[in-house]
PDB file of N, CA, C and O in Angstrom:
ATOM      1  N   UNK A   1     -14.472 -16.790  27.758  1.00  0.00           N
ATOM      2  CA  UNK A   1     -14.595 -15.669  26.838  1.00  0.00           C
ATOM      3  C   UNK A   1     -14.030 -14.400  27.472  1.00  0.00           C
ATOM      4  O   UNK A   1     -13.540 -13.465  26.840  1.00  0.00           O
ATOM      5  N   UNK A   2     -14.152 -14.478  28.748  1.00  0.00           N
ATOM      6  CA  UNK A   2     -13.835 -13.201  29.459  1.00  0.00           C
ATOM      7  C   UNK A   2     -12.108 -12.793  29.515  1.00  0.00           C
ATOM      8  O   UNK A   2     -11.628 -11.666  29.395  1.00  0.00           O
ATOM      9  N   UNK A   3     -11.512 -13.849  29.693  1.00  0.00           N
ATOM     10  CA  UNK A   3      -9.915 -14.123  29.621  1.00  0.00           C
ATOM     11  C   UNK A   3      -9.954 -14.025  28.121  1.00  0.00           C
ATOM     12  O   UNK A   3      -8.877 -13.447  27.976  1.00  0.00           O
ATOM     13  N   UNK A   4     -10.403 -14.169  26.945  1.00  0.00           N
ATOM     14  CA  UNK A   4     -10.165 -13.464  25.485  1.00  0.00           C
ATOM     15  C   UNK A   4      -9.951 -12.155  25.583  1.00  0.00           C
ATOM     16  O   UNK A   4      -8.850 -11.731  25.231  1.00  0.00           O
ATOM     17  N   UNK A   5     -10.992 -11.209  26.101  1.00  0.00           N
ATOM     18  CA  UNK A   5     -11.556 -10.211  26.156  1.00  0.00           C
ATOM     19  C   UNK A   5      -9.802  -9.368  26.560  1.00  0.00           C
ATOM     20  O   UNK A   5      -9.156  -8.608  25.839  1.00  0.00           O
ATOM     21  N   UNK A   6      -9.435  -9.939  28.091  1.00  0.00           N
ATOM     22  CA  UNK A   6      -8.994  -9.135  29.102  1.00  0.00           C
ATOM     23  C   UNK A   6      -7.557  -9.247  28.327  1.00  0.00           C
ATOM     24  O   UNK A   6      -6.894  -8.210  28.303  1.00  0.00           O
ATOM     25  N   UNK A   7      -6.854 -10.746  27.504  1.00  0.00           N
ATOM     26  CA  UNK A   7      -5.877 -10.554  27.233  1.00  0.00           C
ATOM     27  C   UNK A   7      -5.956  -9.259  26.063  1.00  0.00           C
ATOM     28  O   UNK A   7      -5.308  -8.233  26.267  1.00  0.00           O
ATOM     29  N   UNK A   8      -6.694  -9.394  25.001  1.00  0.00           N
ATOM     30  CA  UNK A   8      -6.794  -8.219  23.969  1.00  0.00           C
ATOM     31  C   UNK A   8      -6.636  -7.462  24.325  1.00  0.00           C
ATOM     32  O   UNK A   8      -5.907  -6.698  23.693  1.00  0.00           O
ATOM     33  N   UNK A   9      -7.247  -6.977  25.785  1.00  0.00           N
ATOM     34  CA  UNK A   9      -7.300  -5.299  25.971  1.00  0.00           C
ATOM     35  C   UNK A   9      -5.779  -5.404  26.825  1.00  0.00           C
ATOM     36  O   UNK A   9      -5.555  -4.217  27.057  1.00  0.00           O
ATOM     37  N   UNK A  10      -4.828  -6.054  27.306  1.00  0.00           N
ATOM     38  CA  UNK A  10      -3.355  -6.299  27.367  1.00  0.00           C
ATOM     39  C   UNK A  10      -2.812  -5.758  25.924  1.00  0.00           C
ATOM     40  O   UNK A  10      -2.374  -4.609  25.871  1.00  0.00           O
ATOM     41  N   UNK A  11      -2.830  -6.370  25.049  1.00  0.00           N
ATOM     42  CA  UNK A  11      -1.959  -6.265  24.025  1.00  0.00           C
ATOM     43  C   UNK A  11      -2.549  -4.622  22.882  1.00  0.00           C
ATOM     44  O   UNK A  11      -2.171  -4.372  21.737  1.00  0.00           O
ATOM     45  N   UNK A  12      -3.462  -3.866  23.684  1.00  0.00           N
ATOM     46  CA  UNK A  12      -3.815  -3.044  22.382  1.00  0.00           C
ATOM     47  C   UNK A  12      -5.114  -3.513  22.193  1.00  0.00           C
ATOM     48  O   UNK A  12      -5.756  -2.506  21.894  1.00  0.00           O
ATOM     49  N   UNK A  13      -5.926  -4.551  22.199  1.00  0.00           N
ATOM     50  CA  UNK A  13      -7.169  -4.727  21.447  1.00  0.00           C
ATOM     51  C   UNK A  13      -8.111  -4.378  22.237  1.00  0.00           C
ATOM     52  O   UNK A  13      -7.897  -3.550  23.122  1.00  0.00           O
ATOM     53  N   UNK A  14      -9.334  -4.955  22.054  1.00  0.00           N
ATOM     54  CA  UNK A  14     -10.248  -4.545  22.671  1.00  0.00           C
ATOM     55  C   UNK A  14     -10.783  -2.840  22.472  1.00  0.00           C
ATOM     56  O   UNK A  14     -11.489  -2.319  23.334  1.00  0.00           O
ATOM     57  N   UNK A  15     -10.468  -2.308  21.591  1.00  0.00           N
ATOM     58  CA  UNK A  15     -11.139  -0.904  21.696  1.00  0.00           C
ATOM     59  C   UNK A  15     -11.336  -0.761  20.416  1.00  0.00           C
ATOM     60  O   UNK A  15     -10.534  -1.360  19.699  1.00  0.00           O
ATOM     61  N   UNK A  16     -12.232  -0.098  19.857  1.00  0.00           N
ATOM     62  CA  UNK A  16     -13.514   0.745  18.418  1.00  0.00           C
ATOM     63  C   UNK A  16     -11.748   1.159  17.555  1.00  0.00           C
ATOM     64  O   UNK A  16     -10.708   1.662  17.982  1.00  0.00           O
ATOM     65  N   UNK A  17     -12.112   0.713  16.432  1.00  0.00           N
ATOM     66  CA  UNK A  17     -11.531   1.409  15.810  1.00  0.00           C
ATOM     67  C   UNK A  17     -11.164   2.664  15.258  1.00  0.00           C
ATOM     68  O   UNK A  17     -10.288   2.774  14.399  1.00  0.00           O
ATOM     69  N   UNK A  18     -11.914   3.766  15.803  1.00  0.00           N
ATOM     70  CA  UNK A  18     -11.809   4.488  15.613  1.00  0.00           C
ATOM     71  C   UNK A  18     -11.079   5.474  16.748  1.00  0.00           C
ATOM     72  O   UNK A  18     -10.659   6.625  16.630  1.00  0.00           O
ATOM     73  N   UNK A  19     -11.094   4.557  17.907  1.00  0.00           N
ATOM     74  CA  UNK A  19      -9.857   4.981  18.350  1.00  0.00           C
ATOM     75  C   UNK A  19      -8.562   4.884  18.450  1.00  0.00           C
ATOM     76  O   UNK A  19      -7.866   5.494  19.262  1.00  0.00           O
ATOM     77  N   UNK A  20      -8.130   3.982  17.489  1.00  0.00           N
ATOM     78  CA  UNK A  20      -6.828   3.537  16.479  1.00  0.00           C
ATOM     79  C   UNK A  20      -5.867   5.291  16.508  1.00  0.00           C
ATOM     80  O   UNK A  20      -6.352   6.381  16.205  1.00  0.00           O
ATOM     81  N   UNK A  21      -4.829   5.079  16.846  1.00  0.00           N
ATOM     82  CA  UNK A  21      -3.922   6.356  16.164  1.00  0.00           C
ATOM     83  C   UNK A  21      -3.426   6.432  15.164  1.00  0.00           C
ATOM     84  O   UNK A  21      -2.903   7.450  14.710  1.00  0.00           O
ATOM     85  N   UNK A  22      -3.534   4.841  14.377  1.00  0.00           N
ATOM     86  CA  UNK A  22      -2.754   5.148  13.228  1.00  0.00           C
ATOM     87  C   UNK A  22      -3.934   3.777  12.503  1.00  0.00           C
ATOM     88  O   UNK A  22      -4.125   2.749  13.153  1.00  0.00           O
ATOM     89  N   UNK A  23      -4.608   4.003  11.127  1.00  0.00           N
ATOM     90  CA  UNK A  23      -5.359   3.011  11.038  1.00  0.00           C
ATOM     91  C   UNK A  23      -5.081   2.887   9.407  1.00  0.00           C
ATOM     92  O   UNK A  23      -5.577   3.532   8.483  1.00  0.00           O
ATOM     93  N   UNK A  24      -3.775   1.454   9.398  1.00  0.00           N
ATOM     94  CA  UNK A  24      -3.311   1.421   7.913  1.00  0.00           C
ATOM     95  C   UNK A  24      -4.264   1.387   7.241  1.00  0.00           C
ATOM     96  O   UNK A  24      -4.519   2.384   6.566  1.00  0.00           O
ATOM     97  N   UNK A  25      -5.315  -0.020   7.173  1.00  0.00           N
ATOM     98  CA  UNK A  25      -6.212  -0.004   5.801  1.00  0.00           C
ATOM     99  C   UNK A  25      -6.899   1.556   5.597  1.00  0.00           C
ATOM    100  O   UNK A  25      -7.105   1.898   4.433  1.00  0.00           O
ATOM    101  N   UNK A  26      -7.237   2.449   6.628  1.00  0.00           N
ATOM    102  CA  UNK A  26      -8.001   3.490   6.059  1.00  0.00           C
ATOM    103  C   UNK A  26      -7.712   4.154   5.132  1.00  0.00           C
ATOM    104  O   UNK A  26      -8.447   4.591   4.246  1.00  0.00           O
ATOM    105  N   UNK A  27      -6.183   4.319   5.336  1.00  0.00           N
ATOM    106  CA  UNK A  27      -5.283   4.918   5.146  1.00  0.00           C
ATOM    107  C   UNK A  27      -5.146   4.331   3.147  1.00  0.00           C
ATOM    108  O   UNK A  27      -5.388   4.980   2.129  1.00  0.00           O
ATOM    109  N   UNK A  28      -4.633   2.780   3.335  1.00  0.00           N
ATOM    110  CA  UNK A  28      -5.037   2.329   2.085  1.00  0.00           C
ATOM    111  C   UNK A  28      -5.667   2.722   0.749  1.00  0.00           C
ATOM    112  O   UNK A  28      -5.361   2.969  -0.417  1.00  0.00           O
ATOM    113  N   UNK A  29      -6.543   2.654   1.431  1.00  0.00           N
ATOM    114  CA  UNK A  29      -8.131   2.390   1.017  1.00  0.00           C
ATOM    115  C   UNK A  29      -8.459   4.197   0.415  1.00  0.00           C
ATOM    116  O   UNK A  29      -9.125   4.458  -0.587  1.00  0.00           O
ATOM    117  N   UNK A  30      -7.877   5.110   1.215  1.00  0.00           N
ATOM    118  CA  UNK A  30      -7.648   6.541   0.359  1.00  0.00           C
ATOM    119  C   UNK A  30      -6.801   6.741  -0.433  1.00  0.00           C
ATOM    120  O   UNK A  30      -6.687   7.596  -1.311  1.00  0.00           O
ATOM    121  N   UNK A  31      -6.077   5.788  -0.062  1.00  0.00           N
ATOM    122  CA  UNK A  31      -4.608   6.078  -0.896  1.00  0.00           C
ATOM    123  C   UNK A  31      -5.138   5.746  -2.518  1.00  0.00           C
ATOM    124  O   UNK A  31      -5.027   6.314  -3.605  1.00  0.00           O
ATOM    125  N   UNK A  32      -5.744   4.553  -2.034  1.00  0.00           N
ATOM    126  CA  UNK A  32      -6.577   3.797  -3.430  1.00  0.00           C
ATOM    127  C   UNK A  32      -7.676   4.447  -3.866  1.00  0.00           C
ATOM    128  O   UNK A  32      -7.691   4.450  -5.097  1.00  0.00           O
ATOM    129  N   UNK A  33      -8.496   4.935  -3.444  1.00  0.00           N
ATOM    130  CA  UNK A  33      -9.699   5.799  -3.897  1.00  0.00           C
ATOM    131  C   UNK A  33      -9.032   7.268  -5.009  1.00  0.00           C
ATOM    132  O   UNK A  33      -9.416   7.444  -6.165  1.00  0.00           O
ATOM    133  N   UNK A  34      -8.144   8.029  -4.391  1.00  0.00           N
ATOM    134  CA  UNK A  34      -7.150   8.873  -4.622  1.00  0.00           C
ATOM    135  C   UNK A  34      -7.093   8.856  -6.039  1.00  0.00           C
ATOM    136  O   UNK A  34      -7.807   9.363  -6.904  1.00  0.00           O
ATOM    137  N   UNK A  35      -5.559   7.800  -6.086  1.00  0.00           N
ATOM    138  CA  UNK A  35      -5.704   7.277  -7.418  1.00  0.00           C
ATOM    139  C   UNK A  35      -6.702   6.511  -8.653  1.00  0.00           C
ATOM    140  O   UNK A  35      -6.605   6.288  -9.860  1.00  0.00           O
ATOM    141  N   UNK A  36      -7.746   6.257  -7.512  1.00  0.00           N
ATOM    142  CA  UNK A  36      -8.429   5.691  -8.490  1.00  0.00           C
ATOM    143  C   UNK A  36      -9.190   7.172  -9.361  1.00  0.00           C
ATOM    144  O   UNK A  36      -9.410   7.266 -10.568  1.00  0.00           O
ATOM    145  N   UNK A  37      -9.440   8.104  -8.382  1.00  0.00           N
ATOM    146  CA  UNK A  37     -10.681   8.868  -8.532  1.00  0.00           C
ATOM    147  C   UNK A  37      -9.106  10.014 -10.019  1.00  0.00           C
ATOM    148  O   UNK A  37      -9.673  10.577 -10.955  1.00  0.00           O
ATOM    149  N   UNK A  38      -7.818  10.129  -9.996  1.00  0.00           N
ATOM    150  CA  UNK A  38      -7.268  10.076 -10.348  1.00  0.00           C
ATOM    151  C   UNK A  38      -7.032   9.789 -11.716  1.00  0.00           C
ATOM    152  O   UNK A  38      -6.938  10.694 -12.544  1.00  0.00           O
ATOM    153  N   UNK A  39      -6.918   8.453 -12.041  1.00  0.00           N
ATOM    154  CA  UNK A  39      -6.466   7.822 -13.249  1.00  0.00           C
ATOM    155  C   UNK A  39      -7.795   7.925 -13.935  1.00  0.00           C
ATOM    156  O   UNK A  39      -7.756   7.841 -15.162  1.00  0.00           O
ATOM    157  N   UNK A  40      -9.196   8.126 -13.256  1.00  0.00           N
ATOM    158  CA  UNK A  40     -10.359   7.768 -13.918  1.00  0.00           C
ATOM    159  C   UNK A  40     -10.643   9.266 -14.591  1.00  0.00           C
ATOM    160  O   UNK A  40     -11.412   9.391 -15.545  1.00  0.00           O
ATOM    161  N   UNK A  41      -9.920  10.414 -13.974  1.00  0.00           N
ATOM    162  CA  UNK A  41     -10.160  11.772 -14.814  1.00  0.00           C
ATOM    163  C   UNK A  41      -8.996  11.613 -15.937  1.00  0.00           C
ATOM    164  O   UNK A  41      -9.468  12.146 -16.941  1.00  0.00           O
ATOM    165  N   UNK A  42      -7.959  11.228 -16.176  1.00  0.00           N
ATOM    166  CA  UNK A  42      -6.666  11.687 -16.987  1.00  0.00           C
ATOM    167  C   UNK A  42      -6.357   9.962 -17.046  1.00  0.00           C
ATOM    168  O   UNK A  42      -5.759   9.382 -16.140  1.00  0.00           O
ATOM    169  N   UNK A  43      -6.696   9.519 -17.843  1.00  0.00           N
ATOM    170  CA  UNK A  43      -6.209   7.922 -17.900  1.00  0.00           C
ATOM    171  C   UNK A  43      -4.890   8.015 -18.363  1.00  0.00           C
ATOM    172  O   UNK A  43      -4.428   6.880 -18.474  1.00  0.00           O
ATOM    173  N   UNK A  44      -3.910   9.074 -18.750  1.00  0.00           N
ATOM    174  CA  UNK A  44      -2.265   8.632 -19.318  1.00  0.00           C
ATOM    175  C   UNK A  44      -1.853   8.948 -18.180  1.00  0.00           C
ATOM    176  O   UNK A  44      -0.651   9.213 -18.194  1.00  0.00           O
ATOM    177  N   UNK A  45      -2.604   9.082 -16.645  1.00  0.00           N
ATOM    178  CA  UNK A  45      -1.583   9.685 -15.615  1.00  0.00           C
ATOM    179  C   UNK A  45      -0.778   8.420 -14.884  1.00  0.00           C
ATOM    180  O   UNK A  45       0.353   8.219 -14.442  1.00  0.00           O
ATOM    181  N   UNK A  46      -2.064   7.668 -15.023  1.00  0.00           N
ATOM    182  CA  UNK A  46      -0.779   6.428 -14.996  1.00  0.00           C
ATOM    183  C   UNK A  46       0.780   6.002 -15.372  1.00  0.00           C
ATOM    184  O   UNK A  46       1.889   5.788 -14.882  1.00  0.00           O
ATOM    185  N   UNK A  47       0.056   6.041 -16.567  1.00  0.00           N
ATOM    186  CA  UNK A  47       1.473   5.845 -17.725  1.00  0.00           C
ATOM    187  C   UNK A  47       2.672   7.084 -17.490  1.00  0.00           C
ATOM    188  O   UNK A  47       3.886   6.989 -17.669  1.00  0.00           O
ATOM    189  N   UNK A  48       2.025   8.043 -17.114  1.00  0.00           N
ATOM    190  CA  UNK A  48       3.030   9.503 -16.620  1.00  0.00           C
ATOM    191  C   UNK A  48       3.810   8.852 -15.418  1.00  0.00           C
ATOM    192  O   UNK A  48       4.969   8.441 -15.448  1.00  0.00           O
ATOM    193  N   UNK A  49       2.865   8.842 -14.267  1.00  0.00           N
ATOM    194  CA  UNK A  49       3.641   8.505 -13.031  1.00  0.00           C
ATOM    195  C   UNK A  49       4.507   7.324 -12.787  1.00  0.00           C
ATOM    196  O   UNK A  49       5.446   7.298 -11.992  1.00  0.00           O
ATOM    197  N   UNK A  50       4.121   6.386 -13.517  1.00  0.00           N
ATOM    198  CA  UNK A  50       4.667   5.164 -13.791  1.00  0.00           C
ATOM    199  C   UNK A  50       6.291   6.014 -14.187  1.00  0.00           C
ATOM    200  O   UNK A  50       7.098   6.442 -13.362  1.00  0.00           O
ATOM    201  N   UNK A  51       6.381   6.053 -15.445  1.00  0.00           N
ATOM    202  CA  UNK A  51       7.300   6.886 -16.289  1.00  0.00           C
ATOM    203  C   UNK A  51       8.481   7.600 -15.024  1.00  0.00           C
ATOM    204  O   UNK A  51       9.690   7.420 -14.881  1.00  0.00           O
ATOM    205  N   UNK A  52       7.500   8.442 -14.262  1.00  0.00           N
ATOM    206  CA  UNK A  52       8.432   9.304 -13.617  1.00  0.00           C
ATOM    207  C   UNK A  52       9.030   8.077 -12.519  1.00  0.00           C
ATOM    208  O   UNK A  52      10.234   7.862 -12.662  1.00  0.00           O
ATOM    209  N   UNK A  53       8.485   7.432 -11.678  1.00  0.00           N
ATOM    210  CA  UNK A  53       9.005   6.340 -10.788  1.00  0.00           C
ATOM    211  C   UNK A  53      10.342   5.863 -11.429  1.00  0.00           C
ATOM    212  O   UNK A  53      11.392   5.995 -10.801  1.00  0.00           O
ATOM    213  N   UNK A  54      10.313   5.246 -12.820  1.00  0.00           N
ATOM    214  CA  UNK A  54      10.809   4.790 -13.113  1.00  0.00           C
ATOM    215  C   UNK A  54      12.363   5.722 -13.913  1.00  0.00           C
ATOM    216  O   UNK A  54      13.258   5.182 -14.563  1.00  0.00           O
ATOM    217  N   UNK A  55      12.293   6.528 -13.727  1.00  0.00           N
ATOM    218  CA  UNK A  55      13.636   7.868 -13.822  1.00  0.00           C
ATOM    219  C   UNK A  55      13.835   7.912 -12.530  1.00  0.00           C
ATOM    220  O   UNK A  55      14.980   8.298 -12.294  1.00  0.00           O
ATOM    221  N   UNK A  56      13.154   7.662 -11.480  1.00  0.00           N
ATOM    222  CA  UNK A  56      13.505   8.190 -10.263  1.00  0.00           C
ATOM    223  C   UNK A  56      14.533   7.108  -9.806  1.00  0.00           C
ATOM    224  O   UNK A  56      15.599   7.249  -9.206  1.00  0.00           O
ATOM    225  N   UNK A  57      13.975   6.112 -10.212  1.00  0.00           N
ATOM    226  CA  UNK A  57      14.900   4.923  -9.501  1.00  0.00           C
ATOM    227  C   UNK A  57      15.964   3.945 -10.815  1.00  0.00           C
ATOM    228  O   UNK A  57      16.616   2.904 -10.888  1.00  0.00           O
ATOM    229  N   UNK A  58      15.631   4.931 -11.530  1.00  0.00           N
ATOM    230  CA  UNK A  58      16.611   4.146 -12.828  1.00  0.00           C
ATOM    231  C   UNK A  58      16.656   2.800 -13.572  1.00  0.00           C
ATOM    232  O   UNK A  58      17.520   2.100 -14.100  1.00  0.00           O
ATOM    233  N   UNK A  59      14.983   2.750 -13.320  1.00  0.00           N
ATOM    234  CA  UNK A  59      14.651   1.365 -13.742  1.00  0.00           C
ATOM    235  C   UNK A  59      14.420   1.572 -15.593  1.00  0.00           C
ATOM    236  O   UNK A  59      14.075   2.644 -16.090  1.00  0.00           O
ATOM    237  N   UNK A  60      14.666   0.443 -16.310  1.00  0.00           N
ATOM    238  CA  UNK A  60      14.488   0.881 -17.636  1.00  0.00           C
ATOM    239  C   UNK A  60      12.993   0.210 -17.876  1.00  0.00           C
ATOM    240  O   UNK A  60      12.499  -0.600 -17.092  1.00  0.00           O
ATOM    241  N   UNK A  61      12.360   0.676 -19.075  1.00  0.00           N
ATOM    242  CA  UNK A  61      11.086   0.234 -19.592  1.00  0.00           C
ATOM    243  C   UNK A  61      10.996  -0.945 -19.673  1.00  0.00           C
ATOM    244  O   UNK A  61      12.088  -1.498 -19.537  1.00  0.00           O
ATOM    245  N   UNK A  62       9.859  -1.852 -19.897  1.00  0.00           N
ATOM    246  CA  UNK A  62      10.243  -3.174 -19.825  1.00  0.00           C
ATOM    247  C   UNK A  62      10.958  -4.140 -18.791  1.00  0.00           C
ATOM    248  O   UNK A  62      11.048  -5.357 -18.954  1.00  0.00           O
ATOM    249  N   UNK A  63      11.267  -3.702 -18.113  1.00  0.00           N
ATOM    250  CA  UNK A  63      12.140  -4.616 -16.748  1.00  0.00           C
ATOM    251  C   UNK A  63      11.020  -4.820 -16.035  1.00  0.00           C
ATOM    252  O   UNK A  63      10.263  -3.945 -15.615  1.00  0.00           O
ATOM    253  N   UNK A  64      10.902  -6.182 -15.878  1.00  0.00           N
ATOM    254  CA  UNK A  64       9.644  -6.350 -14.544  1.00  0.00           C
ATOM    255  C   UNK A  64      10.492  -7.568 -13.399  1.00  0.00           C
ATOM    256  O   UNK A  64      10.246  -7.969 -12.262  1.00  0.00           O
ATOM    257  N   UNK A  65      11.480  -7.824 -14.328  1.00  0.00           N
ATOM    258  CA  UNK A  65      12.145  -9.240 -12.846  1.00  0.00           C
ATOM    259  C   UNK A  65      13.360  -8.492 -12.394  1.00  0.00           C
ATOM    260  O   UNK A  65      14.077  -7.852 -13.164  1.00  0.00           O
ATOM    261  N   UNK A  66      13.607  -8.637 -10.735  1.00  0.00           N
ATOM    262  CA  UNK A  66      14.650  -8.275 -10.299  1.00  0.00           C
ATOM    263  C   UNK A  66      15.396  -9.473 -10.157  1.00  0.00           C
ATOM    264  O   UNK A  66      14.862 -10.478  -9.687  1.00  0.00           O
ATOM    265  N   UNK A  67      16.810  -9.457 -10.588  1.00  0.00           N
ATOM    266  CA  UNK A  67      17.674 -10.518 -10.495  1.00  0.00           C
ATOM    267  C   UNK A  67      18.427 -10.135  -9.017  1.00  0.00           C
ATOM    268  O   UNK A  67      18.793  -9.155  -8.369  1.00  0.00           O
ATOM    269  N   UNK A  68      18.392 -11.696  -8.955  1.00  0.00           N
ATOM    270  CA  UNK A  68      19.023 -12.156  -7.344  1.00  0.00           C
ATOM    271  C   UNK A  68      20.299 -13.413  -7.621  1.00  0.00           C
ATOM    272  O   UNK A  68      20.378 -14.104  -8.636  1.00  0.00           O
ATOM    273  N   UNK A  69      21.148 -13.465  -6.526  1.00  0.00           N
ATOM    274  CA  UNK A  69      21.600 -14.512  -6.795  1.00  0.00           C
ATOM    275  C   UNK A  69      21.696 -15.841  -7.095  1.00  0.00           C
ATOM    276  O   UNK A  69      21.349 -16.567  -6.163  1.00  0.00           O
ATOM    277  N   UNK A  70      22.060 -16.406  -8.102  1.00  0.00           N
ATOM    278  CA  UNK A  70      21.637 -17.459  -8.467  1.00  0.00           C
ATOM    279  C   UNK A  70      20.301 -17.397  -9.323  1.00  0.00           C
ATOM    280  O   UNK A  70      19.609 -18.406  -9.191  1.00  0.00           O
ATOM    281  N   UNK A  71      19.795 -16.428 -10.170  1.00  0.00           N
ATOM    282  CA  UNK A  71      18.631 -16.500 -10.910  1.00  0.00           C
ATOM    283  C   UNK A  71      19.163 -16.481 -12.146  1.00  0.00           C
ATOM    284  O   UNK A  71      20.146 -15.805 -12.449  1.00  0.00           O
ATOM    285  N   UNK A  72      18.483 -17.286 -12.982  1.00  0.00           N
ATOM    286  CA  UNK A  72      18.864 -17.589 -14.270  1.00  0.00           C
ATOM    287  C   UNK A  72      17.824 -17.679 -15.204  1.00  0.00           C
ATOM    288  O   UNK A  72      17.045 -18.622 -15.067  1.00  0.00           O
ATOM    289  N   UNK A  73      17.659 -16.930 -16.079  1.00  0.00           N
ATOM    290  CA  UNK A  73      17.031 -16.829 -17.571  1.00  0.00           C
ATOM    291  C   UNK A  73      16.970 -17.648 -18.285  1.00  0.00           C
ATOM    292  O   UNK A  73      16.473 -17.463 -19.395  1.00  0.00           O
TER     293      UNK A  73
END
């Protein structure tokens, strides 16, 4: 168990998460609260931001499959 321990603390592990410098899920997990706390005051903000994404990157309404080579309908 002790050689578990010693390699982890080699590679980064072994220490509290909260001494993490960068800690994705937290990060997530606000990102998601955010929007949630968000869409649950103004429910068309969805449908807004959606909207704007989709001018941003020139996607049209209705498109949900990206075609690749060799994909066929």
């Amino acid at each position: 168990m002790d050689s578990i321990l010693n390699r982890n603390k080699e590679y980064g592990g072994g220490r509290p998460m909260k001494d993490k410098e960068f800690d994705a899920v937290r990060m997530m997990r606000e990102i998601r609260d955010e929007l949630s706390r968000r869409y649950n005051e103004d429910p068309s903000a969805e449908r807004r931001g959606l909207q704007e994404i989709r001018k941003k990157y020139g996607i049209k309404d209705g498109v949900y499959l990206i075609p690749f080579p060799g994909f066929q309908i």
